[in-house]
C-alpha positions in Angstrom: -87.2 272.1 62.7 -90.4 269.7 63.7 -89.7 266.2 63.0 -92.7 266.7 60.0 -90.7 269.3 58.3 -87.5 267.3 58.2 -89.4 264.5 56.4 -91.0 266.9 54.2 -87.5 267.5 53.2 -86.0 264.2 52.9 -88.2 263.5 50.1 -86.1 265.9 48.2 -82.1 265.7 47.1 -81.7 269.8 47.2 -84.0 272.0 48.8 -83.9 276.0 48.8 -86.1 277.7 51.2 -86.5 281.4 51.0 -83.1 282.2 50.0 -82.1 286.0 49.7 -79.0 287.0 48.4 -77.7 291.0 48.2 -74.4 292.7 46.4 -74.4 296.4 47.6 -77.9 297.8 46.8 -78.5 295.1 44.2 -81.1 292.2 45.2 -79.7 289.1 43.5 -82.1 286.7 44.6 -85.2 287.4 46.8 -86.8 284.8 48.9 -86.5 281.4 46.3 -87.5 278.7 47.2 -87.7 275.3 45.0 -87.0 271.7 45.7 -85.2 269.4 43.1 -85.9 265.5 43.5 -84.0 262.4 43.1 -83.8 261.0 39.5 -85.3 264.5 38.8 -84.6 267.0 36.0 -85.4 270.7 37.0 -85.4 273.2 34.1 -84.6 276.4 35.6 -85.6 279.2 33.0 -84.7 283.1 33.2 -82.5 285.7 31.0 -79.5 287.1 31.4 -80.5 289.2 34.6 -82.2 287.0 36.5 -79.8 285.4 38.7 -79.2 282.5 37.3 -75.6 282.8 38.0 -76.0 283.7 41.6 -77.9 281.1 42.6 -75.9 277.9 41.0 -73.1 279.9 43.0 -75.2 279.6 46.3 -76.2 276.5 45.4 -72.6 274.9 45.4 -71.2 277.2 48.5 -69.8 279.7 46.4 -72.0 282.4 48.0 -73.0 282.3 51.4 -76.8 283.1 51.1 -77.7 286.2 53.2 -80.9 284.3 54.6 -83.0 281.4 54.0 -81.8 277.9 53.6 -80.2 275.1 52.1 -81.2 271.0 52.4 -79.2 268.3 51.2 -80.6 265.0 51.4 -82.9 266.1 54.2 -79.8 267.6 56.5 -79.7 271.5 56.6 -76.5 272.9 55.3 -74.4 274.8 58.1 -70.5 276.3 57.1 -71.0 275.3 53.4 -68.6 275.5 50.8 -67.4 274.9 47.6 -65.6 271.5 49.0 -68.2 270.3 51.0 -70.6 270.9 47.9 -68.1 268.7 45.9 -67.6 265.9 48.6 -71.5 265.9 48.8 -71.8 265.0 45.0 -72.8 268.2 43.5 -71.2 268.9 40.5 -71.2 272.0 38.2 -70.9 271.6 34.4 -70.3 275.7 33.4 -70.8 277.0 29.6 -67.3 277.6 28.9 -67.4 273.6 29.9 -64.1 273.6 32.3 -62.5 271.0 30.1 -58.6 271.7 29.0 -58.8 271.6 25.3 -54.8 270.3 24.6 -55.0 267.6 26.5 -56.7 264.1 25.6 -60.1 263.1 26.6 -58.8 260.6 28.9 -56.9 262.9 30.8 -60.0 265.6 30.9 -61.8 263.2 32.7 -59.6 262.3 35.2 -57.8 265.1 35.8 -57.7 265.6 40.1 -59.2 262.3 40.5 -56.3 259.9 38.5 -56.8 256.4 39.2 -53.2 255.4 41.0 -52.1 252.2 41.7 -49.2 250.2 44.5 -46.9 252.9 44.8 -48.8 256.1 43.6 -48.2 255.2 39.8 -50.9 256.8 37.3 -53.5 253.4 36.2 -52.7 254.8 32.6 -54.2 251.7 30.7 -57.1 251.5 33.2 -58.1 255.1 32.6 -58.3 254.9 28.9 -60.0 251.9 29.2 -62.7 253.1 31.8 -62.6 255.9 29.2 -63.2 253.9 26.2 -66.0 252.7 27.7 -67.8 255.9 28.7 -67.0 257.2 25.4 -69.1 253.9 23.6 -71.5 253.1 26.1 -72.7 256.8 27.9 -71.6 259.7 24.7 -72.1 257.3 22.1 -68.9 257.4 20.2 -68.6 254.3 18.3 -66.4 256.2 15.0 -62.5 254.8 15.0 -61.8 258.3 14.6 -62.1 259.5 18.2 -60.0 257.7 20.6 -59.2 258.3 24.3 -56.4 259.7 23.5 -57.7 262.2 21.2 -57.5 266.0 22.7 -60.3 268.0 23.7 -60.0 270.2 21.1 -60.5 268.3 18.1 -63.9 267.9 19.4 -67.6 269.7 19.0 -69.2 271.5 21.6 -71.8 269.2 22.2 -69.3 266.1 22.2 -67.3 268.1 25.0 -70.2 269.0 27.1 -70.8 265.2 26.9 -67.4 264.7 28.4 -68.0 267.0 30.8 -71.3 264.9 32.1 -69.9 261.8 31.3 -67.0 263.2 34.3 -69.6 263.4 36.4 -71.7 260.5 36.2 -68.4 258.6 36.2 -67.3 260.0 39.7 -71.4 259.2 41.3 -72.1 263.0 41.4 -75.8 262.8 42.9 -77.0 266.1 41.6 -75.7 267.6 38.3 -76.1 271.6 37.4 -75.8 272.2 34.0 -75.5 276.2 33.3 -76.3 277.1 29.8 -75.2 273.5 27.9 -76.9 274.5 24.9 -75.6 278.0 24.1 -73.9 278.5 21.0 -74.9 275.5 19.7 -76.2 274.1 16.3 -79.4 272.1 16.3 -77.7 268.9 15.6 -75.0 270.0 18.8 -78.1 270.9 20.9 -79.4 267.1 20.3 -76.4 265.6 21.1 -76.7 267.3 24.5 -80.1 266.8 25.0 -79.4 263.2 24.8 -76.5 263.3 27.2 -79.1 265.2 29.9 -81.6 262.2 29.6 -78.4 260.0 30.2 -78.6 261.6 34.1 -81.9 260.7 34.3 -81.1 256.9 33.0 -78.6 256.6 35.3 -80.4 257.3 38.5 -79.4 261.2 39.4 -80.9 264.3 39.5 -80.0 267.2 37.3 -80.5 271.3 37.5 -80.8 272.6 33.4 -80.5 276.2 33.5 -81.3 277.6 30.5 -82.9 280.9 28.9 -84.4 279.0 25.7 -87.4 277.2 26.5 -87.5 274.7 23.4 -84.1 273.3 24.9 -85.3 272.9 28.3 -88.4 271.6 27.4 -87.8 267.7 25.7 -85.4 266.9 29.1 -87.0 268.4 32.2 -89.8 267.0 34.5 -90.2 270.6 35.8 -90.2 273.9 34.8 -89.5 277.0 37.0 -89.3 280.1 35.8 -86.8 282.9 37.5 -87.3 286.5 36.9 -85.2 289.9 38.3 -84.1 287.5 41.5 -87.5 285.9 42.0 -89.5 282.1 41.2 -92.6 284.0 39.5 -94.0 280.5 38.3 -93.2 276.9 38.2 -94.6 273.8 35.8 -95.3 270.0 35.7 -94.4 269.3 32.2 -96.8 266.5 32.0 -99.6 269.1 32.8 -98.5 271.7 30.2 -97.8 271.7 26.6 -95.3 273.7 25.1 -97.7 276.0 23.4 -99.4 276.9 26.6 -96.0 276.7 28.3 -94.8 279.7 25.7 -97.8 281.7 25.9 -97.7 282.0 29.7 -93.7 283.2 29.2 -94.8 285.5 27.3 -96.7 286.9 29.6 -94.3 286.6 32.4 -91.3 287.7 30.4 -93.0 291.2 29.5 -89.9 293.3 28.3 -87.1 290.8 29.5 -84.5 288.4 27.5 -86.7 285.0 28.0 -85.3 283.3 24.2 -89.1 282.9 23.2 -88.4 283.1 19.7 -88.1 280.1 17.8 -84.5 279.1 16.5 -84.5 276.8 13.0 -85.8 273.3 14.0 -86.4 274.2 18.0 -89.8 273.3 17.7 -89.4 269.5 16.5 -86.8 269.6 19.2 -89.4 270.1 21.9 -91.7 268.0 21.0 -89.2 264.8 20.5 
């Protein structure tokens, strides 16, 4: 690597050059390359076959990529893995959320990372108090109702996935991938999380939104780039494209595939808040 192209990639937190990943006679991903930067939010949008999931899984050393390459920070990646992506500060936040639903939102958020004292006792009062603040100050929980001790599931999916990035803002994860936070959600849900994803912008780090809706992606993201059958067919500046424009060129890339272009009860207003 010349000493120009190691700057070139210092400027970015995560960099993917022309990654290509195979399973038998199946091309997952075919030469992508994209750059996310820090205090950045990348919307990556593609359907169900696009290899969305294979990539996040590359991306955090799950899969070892079959060429191409990976930048942290500047610093190619060599022997990655699922640890070293985690020691690095990348954190995935998956759709089924990863949260254990009987126990109490204190202990979701500091389950493997406890906060111990002299001795190795559990910081019990300190972690519901860190918690209690999180829960007023970054999700917004102000009601009397919801305590730190309340369990997982008693709560929406949007208040969990809130948890769930709350987690990892808490622990200084630099780069957040967020796989599918809005599926399944109600429009008032899919606000809740919306606002949560701007809360990784607010506080400094840099966020992956992979999504296959378009109005969801849209209100959060700085960029768009679109993924299709295992390939980056196009990539946007939201400041330079509105979402009209933004739709009609998805329509034209999506042809016969799953991109969610139609337009879900109040997804509209949602894009344009």
């Amino acid at each position: 690597m010349t000493a120009n192209e190691s700057a070139g990639n210092a400027q970015y937190i995560m960099k993917a050059s022309g990654v290509c990943k195979k399973f038998g006679f199946v091309q997952a991903l075919k030469n992508v390359s994209f750059e996310v930067g820090p205090n950045e939010i990348v919307g990556l949008i593609g359907d169900n076959g696009a290899g969305k999931s294979t990539l996040i899984k590359t991306l955090t050393g799950v899969h070892q990529a079959d060429s191409g390459e990976l930048y942290w920070k500047g610093t190619q990646l060599t022997n990655y893995s699922v640890h070293a992506a985690r020691d690095m500060g990348i954190v995935t936040v998956f759709q089924d959320r990863a949260l254990s639903e009987q126990h109490s939102i204190w202990r979701n958020i500091f389950m493997g990372k406890e906060l111990t004292g002299w001795g190795g006792f559990l910081r019990v009062k300190k972690q519901k108090e860190e918690t209690q603040r999180m829960m007023r100050e970054m999700m917004g929980f102000t009601s009397s109702f919801m305590t730190p001790d309340t369990p997982v599931g008693n709560m929406s999916g949007g208040e969990r996935q809130g948890v769930a990035i709350c987690r990892a803002l808490y622990f200084e994860a630099d780069l957040i991938i967020l796989d599918e936070p809005t599926g399944g959600l109600s429009l008032s849900e899919t606000r809740k999380v919306l606002k949560f994803v701007r809360s990784i912008k607010e506080s400094g780090k840099s966020c992956i939104f992979i999504s296959h809706n378009m109005y969801h992606v849209y209100p959060v993201a700085d960029r768009i780039i679109v993924l299709d059958r295992g390939e980056i067919v196009d990539a946007f500046v939201k400041g330079q494209i509105d979402i009209e424009t933004l739709e009609a060129r998805l329509l034209e890339i999506a042809g016969t595939s799953d991109i969610d272009l139609k337009v879900p009860v109040g997804s509209k207003a949602i894009a344009r808040e």
